[in-house]
C-alpha angles and dihedrals in degrees: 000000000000095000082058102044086049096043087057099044087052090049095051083054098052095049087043091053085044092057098036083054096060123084117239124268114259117202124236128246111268122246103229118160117254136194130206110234112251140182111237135144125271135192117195121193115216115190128224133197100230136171122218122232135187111249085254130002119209126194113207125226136171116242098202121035131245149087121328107242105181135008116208119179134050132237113269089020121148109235127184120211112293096021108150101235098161135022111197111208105288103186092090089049095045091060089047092063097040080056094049092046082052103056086037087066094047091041088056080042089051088050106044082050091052093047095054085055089058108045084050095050094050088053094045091051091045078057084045094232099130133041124254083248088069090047096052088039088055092045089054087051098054086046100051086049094049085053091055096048094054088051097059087041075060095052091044087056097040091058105045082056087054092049099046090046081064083081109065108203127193106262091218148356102289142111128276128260127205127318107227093162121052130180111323101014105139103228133171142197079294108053102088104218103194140327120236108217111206094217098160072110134014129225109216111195120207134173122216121184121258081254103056095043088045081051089053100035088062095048100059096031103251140003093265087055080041087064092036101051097034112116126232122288133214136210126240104202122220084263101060092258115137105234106244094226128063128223144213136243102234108161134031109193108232091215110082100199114249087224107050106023091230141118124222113231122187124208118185124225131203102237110184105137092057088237096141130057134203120260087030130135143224142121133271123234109215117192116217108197124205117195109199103352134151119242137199147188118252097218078057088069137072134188143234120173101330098321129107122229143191141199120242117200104221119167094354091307147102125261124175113227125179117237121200108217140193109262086241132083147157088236094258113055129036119222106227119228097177141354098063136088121187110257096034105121111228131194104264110198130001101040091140083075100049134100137199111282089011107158115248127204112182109245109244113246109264102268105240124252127271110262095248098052083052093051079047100059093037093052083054097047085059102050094056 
């Protein structure tokens, strides 16, 4: 029992003086992929909710109230200026012209008499038959008549307008609205009958916030180079469709609203196919284009209360350094104001697993496959 006791002891201690003699493992420097830092061009999209107008939107009204007696557009109808799309009864308005003529004709009748009166009285007082009385009396006669003359002259005129307002024309080239009012409806100078949409171009309202136009604003010198230097916009349908033609900013409103912190902008669209409509939706694609930028990924990134770092790698280690980057972004890279320089080597992937002073070795690029295991795959990608 004591042998055993001893020759165990003695073991432990030998393999205790085995392990004491051998220096400590030292691990090695981890392969993580890195980039050099390099200048190139960049163009972010920012999407905006946005609404689509007709150039001009025109609500129709009568002018003159009555029955509707024809109809004659569609819904949906393309029009051009002048177009007849609606005839109000004109039987009542035509009366009342027939009426006015007529009181324009006695009115003429009442005048030419007047006027005889006149032309006798003044002879008569140059023969000094009748008193100066008679002549004034006869003046004020011939002038009463001339007044009423041009009354009724009013009148005339009043109800040939009327008349003419029973046919309702298209103010303008467009397409027709909807039709709330068909043949015999009664309406009045407050039944609007239609409304003409211009939509040879269409107006697309958006709202960005005072930030991003000051952003902006700064970038191009003023809000006038802002509208000058602005790339072209498109247009993402309610559909998801991207619109084929691309538009212009031509407007920036000067008034931020106090509730929403935002400006309306308004970018005008050709629209010849017809394709959009008034009072429909969408978003705007902004571009945001970046000249001789450096960009980074963001899983090359990491961050600490609000501020973006990188790894450098420096000596073969890592070193965190803070970027300052553009608020924008396409969800996967940042675009780096400040904190790099090109040719500066940064920590690629896996920078959630580093440390300060970590010890970096570049992973070394993937070797490519053989050319029959390629043949291989491809032969099989085929066949599926």
């Amino acid at each position: 029992m004591k042998q055993t006791l001893v020759k165990a002891i003695v073991a432990a201690g030998c393999m205790a003086a085995s392990g004491c003699g051998q220096a400590p493992a030292t691990m090695a420097p981890g392969q993580y992929a890195v980039l050099t830092v390099a200048t190139t061009d960049r163009e972010i999209p920012t999407n905006y909710s946005a609404t689509i107008r007709g150039r001009q939107d025109i609500d129709i009204y009568p002018q003159v109230s009555g029955t509707i007696s024809e109809l004659c557009v569609t819904e949906g109808e393309s029009v051009t200026k002048d177009q007849t799309l609606f005839i109000i009864d004109q039987v009542p308005y035509k009366a009342a012209l027939q009426t006015a003529e007529a009181n324009v004709a006695a009115a003429k009748a009442g005048v030419a008499t007047a006027q005889l009166v006149y032309d006798s009285k003044k002879e008569l007082y140059a023969k000094k038959v009748v008193s100066k009385f008679d002549l004034a009396t006869a003046k004020n006669s011939l002038l009463t008549a001339q007044a009423q003359l041009a009354q009724a002259e009013a009148q005339r005129v009043n109800a040939a307008n009327n008349l003419s307002y029973t046919v309702v024309k298209a103010p303008s080239n467009g397409v027709v609205g909807t039709l709330p009012f068909r043949v015999g409806a009664l309406v009045g100078p407050s039944a609007k009958l239609t409304t003409v949409s211009d939509s040879s171009e269409m107006y697309v309202y958006f709202s960005m916030t005072e930030n991003r136009l000051l952003e902006l604003a700064r970038r191009y010198g003023s809000i006038d180079n802002t509208l000058k230097n602005m790339p072209d916009v498109r247009l993402l349908l309610n559909d998801g469709s991207l619109y084929d033609q691309a538009g212009r900013v031509e407007s920036i409103s000067g008034v931020i609203d106090m509730t929403t912190g935002t400006v309306q902008l308004r970018a005008v669209f050709p629209n010849k196919n017809g394709l959009l409509h008034s009072g429909g939706s969408g978003n705007i694609v902004l571009p945001a284009i970046f000249h001789d930028c450096i960009v980074v990924p963001q899983n090359a990134t990491f961050e600490i209360q609000d501020k973006v770092y990188v790894y450098k790698v420096v000596d073969g280690k890592a070193v965190s350094s803070m970027i300052d980057v553009e608020k924008i972004s396409n969800g996967r890279e940042y675009i780096v104001k400040s904190g790099l320089t090109p040719g500066e080597t940064i920590v690629a992937e896996g920078v959630g697993l580093l440390r300060e002073g970590t010890p970096i070795v570049a992973k070394q690029a993937p070797t490519a496959r053989p050319n029959a295991e390629t043949a291989t795959e491809t032969s099989s990608v085929k066949e599926e």
